[in-house]
KEBA-942969 format. One record per residue (C-alpha): chain; x, y, z; residue in one letter. Coordinates in pm, 1 decimal. Example, Ala and Ser with C-alpha at 12.3 -4.5 7.8 and 13.67 -1.06 7.14 Angstrom:
<sites>
SITE cadena       c1       c2       c3 residuo
SITE      A   1230.0   -450.0    780.0       A
SITE      A   1367.0   -106.0    714.0       S
</sites>
This chain:
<sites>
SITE cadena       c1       c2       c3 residuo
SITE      A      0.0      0.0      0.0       X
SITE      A    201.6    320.3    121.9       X
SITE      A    472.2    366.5    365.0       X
SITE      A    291.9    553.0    586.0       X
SITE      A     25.9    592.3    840.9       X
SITE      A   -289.7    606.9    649.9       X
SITE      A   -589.8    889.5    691.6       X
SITE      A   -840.2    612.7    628.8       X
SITE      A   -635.0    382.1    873.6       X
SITE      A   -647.9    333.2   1233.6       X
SITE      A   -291.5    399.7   1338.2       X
SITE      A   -323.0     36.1   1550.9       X
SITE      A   -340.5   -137.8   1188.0       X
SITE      A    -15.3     15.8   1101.8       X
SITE      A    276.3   -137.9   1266.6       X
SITE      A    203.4   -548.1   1159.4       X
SITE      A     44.5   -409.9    776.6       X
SITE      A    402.5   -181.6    718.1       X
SITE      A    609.7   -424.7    859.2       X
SITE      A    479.6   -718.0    636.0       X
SITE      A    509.3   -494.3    306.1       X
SITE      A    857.8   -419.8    379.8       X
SITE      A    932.9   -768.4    510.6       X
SITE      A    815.8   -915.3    193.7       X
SITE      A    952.9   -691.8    -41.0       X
SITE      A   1277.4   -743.3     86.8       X
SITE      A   1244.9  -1147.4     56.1       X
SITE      A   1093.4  -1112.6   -300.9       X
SITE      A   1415.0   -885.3   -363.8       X
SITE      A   1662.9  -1156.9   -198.7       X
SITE      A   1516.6  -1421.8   -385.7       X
SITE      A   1602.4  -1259.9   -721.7       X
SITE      A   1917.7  -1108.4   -667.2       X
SITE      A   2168.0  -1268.8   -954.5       X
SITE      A   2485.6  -1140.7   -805.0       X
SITE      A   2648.1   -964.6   -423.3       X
SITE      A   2654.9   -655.8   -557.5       X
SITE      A   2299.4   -635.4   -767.2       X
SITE      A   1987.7   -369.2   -739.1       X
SITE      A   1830.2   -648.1   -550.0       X
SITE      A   2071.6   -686.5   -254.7       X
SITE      A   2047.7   -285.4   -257.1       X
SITE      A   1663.9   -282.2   -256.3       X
SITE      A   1676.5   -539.6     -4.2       X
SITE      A   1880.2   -337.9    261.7       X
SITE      A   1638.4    -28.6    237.0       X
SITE      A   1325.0   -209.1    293.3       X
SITE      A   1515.2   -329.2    612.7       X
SITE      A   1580.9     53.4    704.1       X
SITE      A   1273.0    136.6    650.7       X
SITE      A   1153.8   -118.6    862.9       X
SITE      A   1383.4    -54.7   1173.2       X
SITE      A   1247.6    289.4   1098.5       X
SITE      A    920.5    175.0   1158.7       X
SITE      A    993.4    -37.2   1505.0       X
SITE      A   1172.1    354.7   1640.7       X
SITE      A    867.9    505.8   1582.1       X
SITE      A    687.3    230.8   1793.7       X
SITE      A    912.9    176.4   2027.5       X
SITE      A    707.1    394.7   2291.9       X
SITE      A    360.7    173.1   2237.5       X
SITE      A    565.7   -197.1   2159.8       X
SITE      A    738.5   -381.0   2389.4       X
SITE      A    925.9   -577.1   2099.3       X
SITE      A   1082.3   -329.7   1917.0       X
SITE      A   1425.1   -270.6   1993.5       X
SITE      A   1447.1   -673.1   2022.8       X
SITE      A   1291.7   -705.9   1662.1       X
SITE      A   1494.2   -404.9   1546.3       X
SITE      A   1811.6   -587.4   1641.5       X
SITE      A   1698.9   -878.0   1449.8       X
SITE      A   1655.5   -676.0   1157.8       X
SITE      A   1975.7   -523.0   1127.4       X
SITE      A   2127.3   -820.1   1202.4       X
SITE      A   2009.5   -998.8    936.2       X
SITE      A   2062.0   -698.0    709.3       X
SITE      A   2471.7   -728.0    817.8       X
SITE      A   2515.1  -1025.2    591.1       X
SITE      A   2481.3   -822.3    285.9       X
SITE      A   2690.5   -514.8    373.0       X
SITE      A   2986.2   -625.4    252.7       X
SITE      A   2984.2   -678.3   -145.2       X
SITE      A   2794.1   -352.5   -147.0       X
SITE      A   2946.8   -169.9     12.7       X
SITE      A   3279.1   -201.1   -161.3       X
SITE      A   3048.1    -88.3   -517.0       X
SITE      A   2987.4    227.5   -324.3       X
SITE      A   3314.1    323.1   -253.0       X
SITE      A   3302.9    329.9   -654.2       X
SITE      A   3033.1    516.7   -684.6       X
SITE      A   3141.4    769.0   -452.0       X
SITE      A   3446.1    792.9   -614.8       X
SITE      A   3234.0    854.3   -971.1       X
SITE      A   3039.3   1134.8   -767.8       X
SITE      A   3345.0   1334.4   -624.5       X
SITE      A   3511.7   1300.5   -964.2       X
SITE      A   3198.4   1472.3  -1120.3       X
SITE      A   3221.3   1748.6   -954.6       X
SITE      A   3568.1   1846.0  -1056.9       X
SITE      A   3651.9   1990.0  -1372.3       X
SITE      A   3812.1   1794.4  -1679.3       X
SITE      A   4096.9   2003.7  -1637.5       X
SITE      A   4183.7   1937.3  -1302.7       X
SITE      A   4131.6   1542.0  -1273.0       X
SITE      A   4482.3   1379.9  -1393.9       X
SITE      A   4598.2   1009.9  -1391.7       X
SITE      A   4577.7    969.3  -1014.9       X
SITE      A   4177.6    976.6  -1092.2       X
SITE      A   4243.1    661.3  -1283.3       X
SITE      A   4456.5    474.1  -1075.1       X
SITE      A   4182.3    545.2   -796.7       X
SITE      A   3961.1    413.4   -946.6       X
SITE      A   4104.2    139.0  -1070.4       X
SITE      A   4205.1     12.0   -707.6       X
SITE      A   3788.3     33.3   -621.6       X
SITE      A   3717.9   -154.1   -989.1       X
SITE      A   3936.8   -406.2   -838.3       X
SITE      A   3796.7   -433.6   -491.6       X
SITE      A   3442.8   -456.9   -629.3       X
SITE      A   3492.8   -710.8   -841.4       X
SITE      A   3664.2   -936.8   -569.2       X
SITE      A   3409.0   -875.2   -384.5       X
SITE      A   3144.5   -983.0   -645.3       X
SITE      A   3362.4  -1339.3   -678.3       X
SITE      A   3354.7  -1401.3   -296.7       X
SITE      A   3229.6  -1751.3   -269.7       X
SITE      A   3052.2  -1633.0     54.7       X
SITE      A   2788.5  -1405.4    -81.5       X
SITE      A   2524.5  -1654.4   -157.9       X
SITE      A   2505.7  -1771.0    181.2       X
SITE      A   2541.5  -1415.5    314.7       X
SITE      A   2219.5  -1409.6     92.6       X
SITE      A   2053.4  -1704.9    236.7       X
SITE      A   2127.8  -1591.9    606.4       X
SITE      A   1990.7  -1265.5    584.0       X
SITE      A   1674.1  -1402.9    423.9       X
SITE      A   1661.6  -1669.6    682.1       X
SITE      A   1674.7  -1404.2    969.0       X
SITE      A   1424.5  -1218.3    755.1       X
SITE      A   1140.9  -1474.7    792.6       X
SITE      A   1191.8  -1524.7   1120.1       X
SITE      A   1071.7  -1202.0   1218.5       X
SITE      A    838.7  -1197.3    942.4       X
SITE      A    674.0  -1527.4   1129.2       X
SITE      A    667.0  -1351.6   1417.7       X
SITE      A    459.0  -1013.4   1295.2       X
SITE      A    109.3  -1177.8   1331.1       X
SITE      A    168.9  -1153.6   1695.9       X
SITE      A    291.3   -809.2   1661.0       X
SITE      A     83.1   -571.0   1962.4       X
SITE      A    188.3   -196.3   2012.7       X
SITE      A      6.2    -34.7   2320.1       X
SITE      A   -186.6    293.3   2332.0       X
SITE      A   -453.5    446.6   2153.9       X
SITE      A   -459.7    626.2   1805.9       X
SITE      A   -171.7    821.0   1729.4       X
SITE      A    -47.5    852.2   2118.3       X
SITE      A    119.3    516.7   1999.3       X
SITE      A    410.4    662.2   1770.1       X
SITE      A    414.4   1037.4   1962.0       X
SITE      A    678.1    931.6   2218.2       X
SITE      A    874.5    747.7   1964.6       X
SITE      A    854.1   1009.0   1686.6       X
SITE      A    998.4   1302.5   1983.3       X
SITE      A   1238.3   1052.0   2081.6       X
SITE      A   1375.9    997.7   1724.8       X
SITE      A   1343.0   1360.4   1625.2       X
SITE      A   1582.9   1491.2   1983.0       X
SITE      A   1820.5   1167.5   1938.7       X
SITE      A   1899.8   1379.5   1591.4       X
SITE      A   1928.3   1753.9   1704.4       X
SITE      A   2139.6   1619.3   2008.4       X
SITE      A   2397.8   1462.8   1751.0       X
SITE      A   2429.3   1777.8   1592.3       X
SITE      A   2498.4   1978.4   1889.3       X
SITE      A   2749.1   1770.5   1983.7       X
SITE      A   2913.9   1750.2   1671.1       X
SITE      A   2950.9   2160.3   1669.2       X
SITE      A   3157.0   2208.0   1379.5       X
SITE      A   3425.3   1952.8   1453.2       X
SITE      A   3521.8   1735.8   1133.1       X
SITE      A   3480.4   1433.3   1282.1       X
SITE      A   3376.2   1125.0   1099.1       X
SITE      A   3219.6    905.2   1361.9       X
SITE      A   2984.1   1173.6   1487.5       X
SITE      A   2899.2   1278.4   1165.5       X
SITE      A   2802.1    898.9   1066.6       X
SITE      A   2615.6    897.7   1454.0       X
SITE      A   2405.2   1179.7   1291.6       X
SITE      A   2369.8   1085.3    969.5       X
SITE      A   2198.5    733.0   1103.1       X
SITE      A   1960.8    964.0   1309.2       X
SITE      A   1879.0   1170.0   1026.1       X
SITE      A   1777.4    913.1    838.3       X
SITE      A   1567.8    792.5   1097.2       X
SITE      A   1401.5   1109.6   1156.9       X
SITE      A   1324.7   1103.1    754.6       X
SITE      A   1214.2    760.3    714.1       X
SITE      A    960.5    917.9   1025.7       X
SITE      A    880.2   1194.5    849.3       X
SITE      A    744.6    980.2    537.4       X
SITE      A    530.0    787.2    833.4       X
SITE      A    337.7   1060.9    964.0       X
SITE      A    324.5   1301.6    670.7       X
SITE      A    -58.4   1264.5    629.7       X
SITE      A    -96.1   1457.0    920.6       X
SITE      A    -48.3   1777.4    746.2       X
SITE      A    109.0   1722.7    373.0       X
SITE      A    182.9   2040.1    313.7       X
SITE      A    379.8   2115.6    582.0       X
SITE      A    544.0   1804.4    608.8       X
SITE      A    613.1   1689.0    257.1       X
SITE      A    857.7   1998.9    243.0       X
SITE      A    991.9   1915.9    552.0       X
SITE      A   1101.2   1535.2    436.8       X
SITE      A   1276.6   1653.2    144.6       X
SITE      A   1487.7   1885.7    361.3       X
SITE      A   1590.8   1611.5    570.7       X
SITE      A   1606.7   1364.2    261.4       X
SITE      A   1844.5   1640.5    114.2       X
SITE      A   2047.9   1640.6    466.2       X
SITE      A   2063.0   1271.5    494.8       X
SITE      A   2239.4   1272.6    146.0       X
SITE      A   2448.7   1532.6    182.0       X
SITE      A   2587.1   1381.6    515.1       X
SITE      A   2609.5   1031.5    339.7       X
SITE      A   2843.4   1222.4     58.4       X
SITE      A   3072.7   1371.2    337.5       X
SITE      A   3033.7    966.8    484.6       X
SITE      A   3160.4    910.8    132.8       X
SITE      A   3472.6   1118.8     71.6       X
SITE      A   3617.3   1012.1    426.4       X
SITE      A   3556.0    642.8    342.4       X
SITE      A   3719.8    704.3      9.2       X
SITE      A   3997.5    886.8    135.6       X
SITE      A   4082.9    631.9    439.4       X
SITE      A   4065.7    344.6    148.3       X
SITE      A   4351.9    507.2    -76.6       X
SITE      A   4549.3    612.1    217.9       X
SITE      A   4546.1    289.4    346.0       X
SITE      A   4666.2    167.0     -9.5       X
SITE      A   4889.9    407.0     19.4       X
SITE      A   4858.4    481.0   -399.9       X
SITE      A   5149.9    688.3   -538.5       X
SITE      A   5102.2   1018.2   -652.2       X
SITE      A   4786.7   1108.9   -544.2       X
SITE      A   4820.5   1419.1   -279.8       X
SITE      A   4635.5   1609.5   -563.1       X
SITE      A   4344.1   1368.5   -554.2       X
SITE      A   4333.9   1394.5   -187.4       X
SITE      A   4365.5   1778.4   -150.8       X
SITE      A   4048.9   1753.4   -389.6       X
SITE      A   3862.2   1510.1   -205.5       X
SITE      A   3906.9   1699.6    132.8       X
SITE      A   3794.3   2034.8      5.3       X
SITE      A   3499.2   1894.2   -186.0       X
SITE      A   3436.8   1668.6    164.8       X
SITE      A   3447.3   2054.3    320.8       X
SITE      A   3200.9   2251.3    125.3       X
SITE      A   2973.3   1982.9    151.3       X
SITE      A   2980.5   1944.4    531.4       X
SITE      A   2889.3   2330.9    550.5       X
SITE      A   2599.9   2307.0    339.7       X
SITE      A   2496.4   1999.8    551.3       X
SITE      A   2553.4   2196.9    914.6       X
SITE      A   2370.2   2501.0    772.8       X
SITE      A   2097.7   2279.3    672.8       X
SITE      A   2093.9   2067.2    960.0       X
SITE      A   2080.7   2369.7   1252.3       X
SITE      A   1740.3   2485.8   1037.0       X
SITE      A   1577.9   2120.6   1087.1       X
SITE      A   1674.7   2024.2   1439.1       X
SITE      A   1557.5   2413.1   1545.5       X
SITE      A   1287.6   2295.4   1750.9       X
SITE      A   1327.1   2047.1   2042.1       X
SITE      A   1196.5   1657.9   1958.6       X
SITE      A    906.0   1685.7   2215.2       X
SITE      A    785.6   1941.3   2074.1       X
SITE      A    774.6   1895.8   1707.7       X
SITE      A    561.3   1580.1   1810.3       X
SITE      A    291.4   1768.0   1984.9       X
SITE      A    281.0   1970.7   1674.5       X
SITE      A    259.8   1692.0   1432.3       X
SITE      A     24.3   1464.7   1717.4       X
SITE      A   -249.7   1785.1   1757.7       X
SITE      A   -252.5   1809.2   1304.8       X
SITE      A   -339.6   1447.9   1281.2       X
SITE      A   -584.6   1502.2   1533.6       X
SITE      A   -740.2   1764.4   1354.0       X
SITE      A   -783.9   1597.0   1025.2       X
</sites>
C-alpha cells in the first residue's frame, strides 16, 4: 500500500500491515538477486531501514521493538559487505563529477582502478550466496513472528513518544558535533537523520503540506551527510593503499568533503531548530485535527 500511516487507517493497523510490506519486499528482492553486488541486494537493505524505521517510531507503544529491530539489522549485516565495496566506486564517480576535466589527472584513474578491483573481488567471494541465504533466513523469522505483533496505546499517542524521541536523538547529535570534522559523529548523525526522515514519510498525512517539504529537507540532509560519509571512506581506502602520486586527488577530495559538510551543518541547525518533544505535539495535535 504506502509507507505511511494512512488517513483512512487506524494507526493500531499500522505497525504489523508496514512491517509485512517491507518484510516481503525485501524477501521477493533476496530471492532474485543474480549477483552480491545487484539492485536487489540494494533494494533489499532499504526495505530493512525502513523497517527498523518503523519499530523507532513504535518503540514507545511496543514492547518488541528494539528486540525485533536488532533482528533486523542483524540480518541486514550479511549483505553489507559486497555492497558496500560498489559504493566506494560510486562515490568515487560522484566526487570526480564534480571536478573539472581540467583538473582530474591520472591519479583519478589509478583510484579508481584500485575500487574496480575491490568490487569485483568482492562480487567473486564464494561467501555471498550464503550471506544471501542468512539474511533471508533471519528475515522470515521475524516476518513469522509479525502476526503476533501488539503496540500499546490508543490512536496516534502510539508513535508520539517514539517520533519526539527519534526527532531529539537527531538535534542532540548535531549539537554535539559543533563544527568539529569528525567522521564518527557525523556517521552517529547521519543514522539519526535518516531515521528522523524515514519518520517523516510515516506521519506526513498529518499535514502534507507542511510536512512533505519538511522530508525533502531532511532527505536532502541525509544525502548530503552520506556524501561527506563518502569522501572520508574514500579517502581512508587510498590512504590505506597508500597509492602513489595522489596528494592532488586527496587535496580535492578533502575540500569537496568541506564545502559539503557546511551546506549539511547550515541545513541541519534549520531542521533540528525545535526540540523533539515538541515537534511531536505539533505533528500529534494536526493528525488530530484531520
Amino acid at each position: 500500500m504506502a509507507y505511511r500511516l494512512l488517513r483512512r487507517e487506524p494507526v493500531e493497523h499500522a505497525l504489523s500491515r508496514i512491517a509485512c510490506e517491507e518484510l516481503d519486499a525485501a524477501l521477493r528482492e533476496l530471492d532474485r538477486a543474480p549477483e552480491p553486488t545487484g539492485e536487489g541486494i540494494h533494494q533489499a537493505r532499504k526495505h530493512t531501514k525502513r523497517l527498523r524505521a518503523l519499530l523507532t517510531l513504535h518503540r514507545g507503544s511496543f514492547a518488541r521493538a528494539r528486540r525485533e529491530a536488532r533482528a533486523v539489522r542483524d540480518a541486514a549485516r550479511a549483505l553489507s559487505g559486497p555492497r558496500d565495496a560498489v559504493a566506494l566506486l560510486e562515490a568515487h564517480d560522484a566526487f570526480a563529477a564534480t571536478t573539472s576535466a581540467c583538473t582530474r589527472d591520472r591519479a583519478f584513474q589509478r583510484v579508481r582502478d584500485l575500487l574496480e578491483d575491490a568490487a569485483r573481488s568482492a562480487q567473486r567471494s564464494e561467501h555471498v550466496e550464503e550471506r544471501v541465504r542468512e539474511a533471508a533466513r533471519g528475515l522470515r523469522a521475524v516476518r513469522e513472528r509479525v502476526p503476533d505483533w501488539r503496540a500499546e496505546g490508543r490512536g496516534f499517542d502510539r508513535v508520539q513518544d517514539g517520533l519526539g524521541r527519534a526527532a531529539e536523538r537527531a538535534r542532540r547529535k548535531l549539537r554535539r558535533l559543533g563544527d568539529r570534522e569528525d567522521a564518527e559523529l557525523l556517521h552517529e548523525w547521519r543514522k539519526r537523520v535518516k531515521e528522523h526522515w524515514y519518520h517523516l514519510r510515516l506521519v506526513e498525512d498529518a499535514w502534507r503540506e507542511v510536512l512533505e517539504p519538511l522530508r525533502h529537507e531532511a532527505g536532502t540532509l541525509g544525502k548530503e551527510l552520506g556524501a561527506v560519509h563518502d569522501l572520508f571512506e574514500l579517502e581512508g581506502r587510498v590512504r590505506a593503499a597508500e597509492v602513489e602520486r595522489v596528494d592532488g586527488y586527496l587535496e580535492l577530495l578533502v575540500e569537496r568533503r568541506r564545502d559539503v559538510l557546511r551546506a549539511a551543518l547550515r541545513r541541519g541547525r534549520r531542521l533540528h531548530a525545535e526540540k523533539g518533544a515538541a515537534f511531536a505535539r505539533r505533528v500529534a495535535a494536526w493528525w488530530r485535527a484531520r
